[in-house]
TILO-900745 format. One record per residue (C-alpha): x, y, z. Coordinates in pm, whole numbers, m for minus. Layout:
REM TILO-900745
ATOM|xx|yy|zz
ATOM|X|Y|Z
...
//
This chain:
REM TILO-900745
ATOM|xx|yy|zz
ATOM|112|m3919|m3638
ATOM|348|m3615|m3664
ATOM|93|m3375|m3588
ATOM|50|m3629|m3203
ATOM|463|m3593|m3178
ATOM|474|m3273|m3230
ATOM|209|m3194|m2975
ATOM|439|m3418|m2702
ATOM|706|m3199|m2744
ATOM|608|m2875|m2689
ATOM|365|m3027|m2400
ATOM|750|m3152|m2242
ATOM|893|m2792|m2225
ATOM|869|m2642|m1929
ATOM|688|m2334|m1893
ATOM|947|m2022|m1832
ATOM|668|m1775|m1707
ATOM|729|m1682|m1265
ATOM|442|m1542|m1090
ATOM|528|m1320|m836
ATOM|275|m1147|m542
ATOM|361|m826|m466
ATOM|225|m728|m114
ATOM|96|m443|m74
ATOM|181|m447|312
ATOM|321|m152|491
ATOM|476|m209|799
ATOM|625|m60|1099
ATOM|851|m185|1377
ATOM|871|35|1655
ATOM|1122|m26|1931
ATOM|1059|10|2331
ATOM|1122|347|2407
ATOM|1466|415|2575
ATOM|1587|661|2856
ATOM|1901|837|2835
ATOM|1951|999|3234
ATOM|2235|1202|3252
ATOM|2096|1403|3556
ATOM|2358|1452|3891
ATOM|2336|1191|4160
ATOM|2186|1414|4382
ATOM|1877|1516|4192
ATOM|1610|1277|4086
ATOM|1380|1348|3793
ATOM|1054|1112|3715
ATOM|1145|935|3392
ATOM|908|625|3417
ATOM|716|497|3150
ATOM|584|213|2932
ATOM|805|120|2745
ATOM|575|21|2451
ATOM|395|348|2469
ATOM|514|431|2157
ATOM|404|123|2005
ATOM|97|156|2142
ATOM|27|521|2042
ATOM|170|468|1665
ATOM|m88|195|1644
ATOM|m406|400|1734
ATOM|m269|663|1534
ATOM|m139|467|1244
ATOM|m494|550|1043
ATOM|m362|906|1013
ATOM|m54|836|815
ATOM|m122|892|430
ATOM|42|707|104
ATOM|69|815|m260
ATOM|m229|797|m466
ATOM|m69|772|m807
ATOM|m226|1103|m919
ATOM|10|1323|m739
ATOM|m160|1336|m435
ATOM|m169|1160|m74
ATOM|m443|974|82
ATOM|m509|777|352
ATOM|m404|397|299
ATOM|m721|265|377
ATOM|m855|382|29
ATOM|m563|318|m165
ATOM|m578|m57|m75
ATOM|m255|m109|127
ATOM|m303|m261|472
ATOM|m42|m62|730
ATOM|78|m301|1005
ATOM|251|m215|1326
ATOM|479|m435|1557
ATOM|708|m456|1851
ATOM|972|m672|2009
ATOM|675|m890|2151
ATOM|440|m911|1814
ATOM|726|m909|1530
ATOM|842|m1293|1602
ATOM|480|m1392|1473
ATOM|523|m1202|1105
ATOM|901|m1213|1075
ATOM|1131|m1497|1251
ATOM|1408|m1426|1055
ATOM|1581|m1162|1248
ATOM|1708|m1074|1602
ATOM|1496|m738|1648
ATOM|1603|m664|2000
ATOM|2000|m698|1879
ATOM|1992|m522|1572
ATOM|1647|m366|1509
ATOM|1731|m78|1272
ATOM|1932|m352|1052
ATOM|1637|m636|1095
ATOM|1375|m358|947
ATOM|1615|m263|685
ATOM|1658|m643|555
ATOM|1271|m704|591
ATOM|1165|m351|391
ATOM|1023|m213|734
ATOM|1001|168|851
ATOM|1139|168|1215
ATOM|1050|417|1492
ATOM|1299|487|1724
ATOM|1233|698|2056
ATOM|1468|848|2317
ATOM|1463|1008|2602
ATOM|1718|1228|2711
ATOM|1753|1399|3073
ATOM|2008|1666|3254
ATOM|1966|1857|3537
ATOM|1759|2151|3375
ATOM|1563|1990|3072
ATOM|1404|1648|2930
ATOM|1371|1595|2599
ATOM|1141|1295|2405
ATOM|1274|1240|2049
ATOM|1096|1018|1786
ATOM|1298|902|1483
ATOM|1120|765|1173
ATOM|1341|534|955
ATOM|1237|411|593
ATOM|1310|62|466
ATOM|1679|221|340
ATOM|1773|334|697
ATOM|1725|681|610
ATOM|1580|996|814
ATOM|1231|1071|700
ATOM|1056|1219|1006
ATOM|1254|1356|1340
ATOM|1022|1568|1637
ATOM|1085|1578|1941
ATOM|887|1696|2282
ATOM|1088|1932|2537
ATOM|1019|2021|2947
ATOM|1243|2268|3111
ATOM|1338|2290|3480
ATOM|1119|2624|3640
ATOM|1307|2827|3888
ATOM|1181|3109|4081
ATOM|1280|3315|4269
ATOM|1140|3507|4640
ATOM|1268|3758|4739
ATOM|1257|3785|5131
ATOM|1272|4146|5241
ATOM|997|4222|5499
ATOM|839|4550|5518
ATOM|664|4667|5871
ATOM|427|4930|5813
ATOM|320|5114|6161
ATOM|72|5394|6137
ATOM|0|5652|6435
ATOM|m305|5863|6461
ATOM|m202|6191|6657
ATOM|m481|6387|6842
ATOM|m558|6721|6751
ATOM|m449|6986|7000
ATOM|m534|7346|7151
ATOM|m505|7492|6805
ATOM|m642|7256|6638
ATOM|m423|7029|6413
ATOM|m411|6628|6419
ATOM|m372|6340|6157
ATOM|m198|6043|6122
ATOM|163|5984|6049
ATOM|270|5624|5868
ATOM|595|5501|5984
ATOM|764|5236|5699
ATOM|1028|4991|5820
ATOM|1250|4815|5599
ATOM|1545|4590|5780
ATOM|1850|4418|5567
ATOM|1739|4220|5302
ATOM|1802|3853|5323
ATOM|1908|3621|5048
ATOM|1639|3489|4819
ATOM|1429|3179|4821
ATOM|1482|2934|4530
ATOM|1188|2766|4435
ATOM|1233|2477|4155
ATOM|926|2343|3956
ATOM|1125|1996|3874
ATOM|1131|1879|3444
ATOM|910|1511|3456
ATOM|830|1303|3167
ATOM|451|1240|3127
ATOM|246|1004|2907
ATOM|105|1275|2756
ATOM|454|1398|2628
ATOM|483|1037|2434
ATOM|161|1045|2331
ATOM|131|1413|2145
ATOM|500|1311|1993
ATOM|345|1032|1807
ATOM|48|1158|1732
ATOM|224|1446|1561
ATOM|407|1182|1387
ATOM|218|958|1199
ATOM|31|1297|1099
ATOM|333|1359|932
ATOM|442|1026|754
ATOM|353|1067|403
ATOM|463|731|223
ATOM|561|750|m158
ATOM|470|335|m313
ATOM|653|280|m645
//
């Protein structure tokens, strides 16, 4: 009979062991790219693109990125079992509903242990610049590069030359030849011939693809 009460009691307490899942998820938010145009009024550079080309790119590249091995080394997360997953503004509401993303989308990756990718495009007159900004889960730098055009300018110079040449019969005593005559009136003022800065898809695309070869992930 005391052995049956004694087995009640410790069958009452509860049990103080918590399981917990890590996951082994790595993910990435990466925002619509954004175009900064500080260019004249009068001058009109080509600055249209997707949007979610960056996205896009970061996705088909994502395979290159690599993550600790444990051994000192880097491999590709595919063979060190941890699934990489990539989202934007239009895919993120489906994984994480917790967080405005499109207000605050550097702090909403921060609170949900994200890395963020942040790209910028910045314009003048004479150059274009694409940046790419890698963030890790503590809002800190880890990767910056960045993709540059510059304005081309030429210049023509306008002088014309007349060349006239003569050929002069020989004479009595023999004698004759020609005799080249070189004309060369005031020179006018230069031509300047601009080779407009544009932004292409292939700019976005080698910027991210230079990228993820770079992101080297270090898992506790």
């Amino acid at each position: 009979m005391l052995w049956l009460l004694t087995s009640l009691l410790f069958a009452q307490e509860p049990s103080m062991t918590m399981v917990v899942e890590a996951s082994s998820d790595i993910e990435f938010f990466v925002a619509p790219i954004k175009v900064h145009d500080y260019t004249s009024e009068d001058i009109t550079i080509e600055t249209v693109i997707d949007k979610d080309a960056a996205f896009t790119y970061l996705g088909s590249y994502i395979r290159n990125i690599k993550v600790s091995n444990g051994r000192g080394g880097y491999e590709p997360a595919s063979l060190t079992g941890n699934e990489v997953k990539v989202y934007n503004e239009r895919t993120i509401k489906y994984a994480w509903e917790d967080c405005n993303y499109k207000r605050d989308p550097l702090g909403c990756s921060v609170k949900n242990s994200h890395y963020y990718l942040e790209t910028i495009v910045t314009v003048d007159d004479n150059q274009l610049v694409v940046k790419a900004t890698l963030y890790d889960p503590e809002a800190q730098v880890v990767i910056s590069s960045s993709r540059a055009n510059d304005k081309i300018i030429r210049w023509i110079r306008q002088q014309e030359i007349t060349i006239r040449q003569e050929q002069q019969r020989p004479g009595l005593l023999g004698g004759g030849g020609s005799a080249t005559t070189i004309h060369k009136p005031k020179e006018e003022m230069p031509l300047k011939w601009e080779i407009p800065h544009t932004l292409t898809n292939r700019m976005v695309q080698q910027l991210i693809l230079g990228t993820s070869a770079s992101i080297k992930i270090d898992l506790d």
